[in-house]
N, C-alpha and C positions, 0 to 999 in steps of 0.2 A: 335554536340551533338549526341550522340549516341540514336540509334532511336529502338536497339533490347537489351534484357538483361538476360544474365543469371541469373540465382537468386540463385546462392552457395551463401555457410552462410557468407565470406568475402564482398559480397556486398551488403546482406541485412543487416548486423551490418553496414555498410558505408551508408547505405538508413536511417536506425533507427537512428543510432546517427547524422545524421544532424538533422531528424525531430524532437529529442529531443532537438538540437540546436534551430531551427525553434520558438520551445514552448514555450522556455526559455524567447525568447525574445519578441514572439506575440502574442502568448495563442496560439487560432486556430482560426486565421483567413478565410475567403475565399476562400482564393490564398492560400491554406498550404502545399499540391500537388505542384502546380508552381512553390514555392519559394524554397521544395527541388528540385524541376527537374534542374534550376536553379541552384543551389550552387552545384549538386552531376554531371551535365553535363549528366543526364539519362534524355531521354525526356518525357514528361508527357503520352504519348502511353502508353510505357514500365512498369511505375510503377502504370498505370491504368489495367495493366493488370493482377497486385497481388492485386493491391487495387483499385475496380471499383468503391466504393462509396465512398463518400465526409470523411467520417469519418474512413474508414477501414486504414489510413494509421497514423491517432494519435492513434487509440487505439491499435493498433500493437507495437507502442511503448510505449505507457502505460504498454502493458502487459508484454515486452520487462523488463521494469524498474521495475514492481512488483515482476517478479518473482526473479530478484536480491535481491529486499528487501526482501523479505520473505525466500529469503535463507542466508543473512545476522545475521537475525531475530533467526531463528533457530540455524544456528550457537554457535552467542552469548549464545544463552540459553543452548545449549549441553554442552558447557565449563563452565559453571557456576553452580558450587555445588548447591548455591541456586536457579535455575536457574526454576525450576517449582514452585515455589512461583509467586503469582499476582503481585506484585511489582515488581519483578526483570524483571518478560515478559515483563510488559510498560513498562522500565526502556528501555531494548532495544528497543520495537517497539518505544516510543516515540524518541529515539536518533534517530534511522534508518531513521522514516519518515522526522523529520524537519530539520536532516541534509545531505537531499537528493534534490535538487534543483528541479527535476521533481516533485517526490510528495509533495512539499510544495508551490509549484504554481497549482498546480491542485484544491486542497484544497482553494488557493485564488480565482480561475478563479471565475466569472459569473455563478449562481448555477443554469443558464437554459443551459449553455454550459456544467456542469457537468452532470445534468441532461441527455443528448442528448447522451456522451460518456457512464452513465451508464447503458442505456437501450439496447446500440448497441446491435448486436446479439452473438458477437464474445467477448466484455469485459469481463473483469475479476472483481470479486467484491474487487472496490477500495475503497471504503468505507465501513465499516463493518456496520450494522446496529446496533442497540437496543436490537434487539432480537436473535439478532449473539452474541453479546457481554454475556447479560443475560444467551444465553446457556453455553459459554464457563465459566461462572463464576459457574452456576451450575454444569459443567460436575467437576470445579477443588472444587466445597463444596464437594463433593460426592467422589473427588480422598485423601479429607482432607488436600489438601493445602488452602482453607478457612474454616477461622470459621465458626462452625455449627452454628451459630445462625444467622449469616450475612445471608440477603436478598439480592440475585443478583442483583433485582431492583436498590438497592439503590449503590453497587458496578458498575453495570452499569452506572447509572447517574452522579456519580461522575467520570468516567473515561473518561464518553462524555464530560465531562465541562472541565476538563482538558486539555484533546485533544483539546477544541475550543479556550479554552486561549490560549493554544502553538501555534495554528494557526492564529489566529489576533495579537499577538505582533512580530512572527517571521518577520527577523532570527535574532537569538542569539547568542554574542559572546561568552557566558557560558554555552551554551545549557546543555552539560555536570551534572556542579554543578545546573544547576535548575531542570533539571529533576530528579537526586540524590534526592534533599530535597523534589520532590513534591513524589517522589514513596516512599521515606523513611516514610510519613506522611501515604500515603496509605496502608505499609507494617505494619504499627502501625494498623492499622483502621480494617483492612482485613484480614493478614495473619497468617493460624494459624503456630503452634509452630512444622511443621512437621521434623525430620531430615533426612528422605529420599524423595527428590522430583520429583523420577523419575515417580513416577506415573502423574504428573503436564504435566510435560516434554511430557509424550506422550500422553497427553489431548491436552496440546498446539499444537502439532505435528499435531495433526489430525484435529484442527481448521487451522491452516494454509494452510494445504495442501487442505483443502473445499473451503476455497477462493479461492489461487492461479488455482484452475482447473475448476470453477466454471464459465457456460455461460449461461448467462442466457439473454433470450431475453424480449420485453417488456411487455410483460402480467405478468412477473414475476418481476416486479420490485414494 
């Protein structure tokens, strides 16, 4: 077992995707360090030496996987006419996240083990909160991809309750057609009648990019 390691980006992607292997099948257990050292034949020294505490080597891939999602996320929405509309954003984040194996076991795990990953010093905010979500709905009333009379509050609360259905019945072999009907109900409910939505677009843009770069340690959480 190799006991020194270089860490070019070829063998930290070969470190990360076992420990998304690892996750898949354990959450985080104990031995989560071991059991990659273990499968990648690096000895636990060597990736204690990028990752000294118990936690620093799952949320490195956490962050590893968000920031794929979140440039998925954007993606989608840059090619999609309607694409800064409220509807159509969930439309892809709810596709991206529950049909992403990492984030939709993270979402499962044990919410003192999620807990523990979101306060690290080094995570990324993998859960959006209430008042993350609330800002982003007032930033797109005010860009006039929501109705002016809609209340974020209530745009907020229904996107969280949505969000927890998708997450306690997944996974879904339609994922697709249910997330369609469930954003098509909220693009009724929410979205106004704008035909340009690049101003959305780069509201969403710049919510995404606050997350994805976001460290915050635990007094801030």
């Amino acid at each position: 077992m190799a006991t020194t390691l270089e860490f070019d980006q070829a063998k930290l992607d070969e470190v990360l995707t076992t420990a998304e292997n690892v996750f898949l099948e354990n959450g985080i257990p104990e031995d989560f360090t071991p059991q990659v050292s273990d499968r990648t034949g690096i000895a636990q020294e060597s990736l204690s030496s990028l990752y000294p505490e118990p936690l620093d080597l799952p949320v490195a891939m956490l962050n590893r996987e968000f920031t794929r999602m979140y440039q998925g996320i954007l993606a989608n929405i840059e090619r999609d006419p309607r694409g800064g509309l409220l509807s159509r954003m969930y439309t892809y984040v709810f596709t991206e996240v529950y049909e992403r194996p990492v984030a939709r076991t993270l979402y499962m795990i044990d919410r003192t083990a999620l807990h523990d990953l979101m306060v690290h010093q080094h995570a990324k905010n993998y859960v959006p909160s209430g008042d993350i979500q609330i800002e982003l709905v007032e930033t797109l009333r005010s860009a006039g991809m929501v109705r002016p009379e809609i209340e974020p509050e209530l745009v907020s609360s229904a996107i969280t309750v949505i969000s927890g259905g998708l997450a306690l019945t997944a996974p879904h072999e339609n994922l697709g057609e249910i997330v369609d009907s469930l954003m098509g109900m909220v693009g009724s409910a929410f979205d106004s009648d704008a035909e340009d939505t690049t101003p959305g677009k780069k509201a969403f843009f710049a919510w995404a990019t606050s997350l994805d770069t976001a460290v915050r340690g635990p007094s801030q959480f």
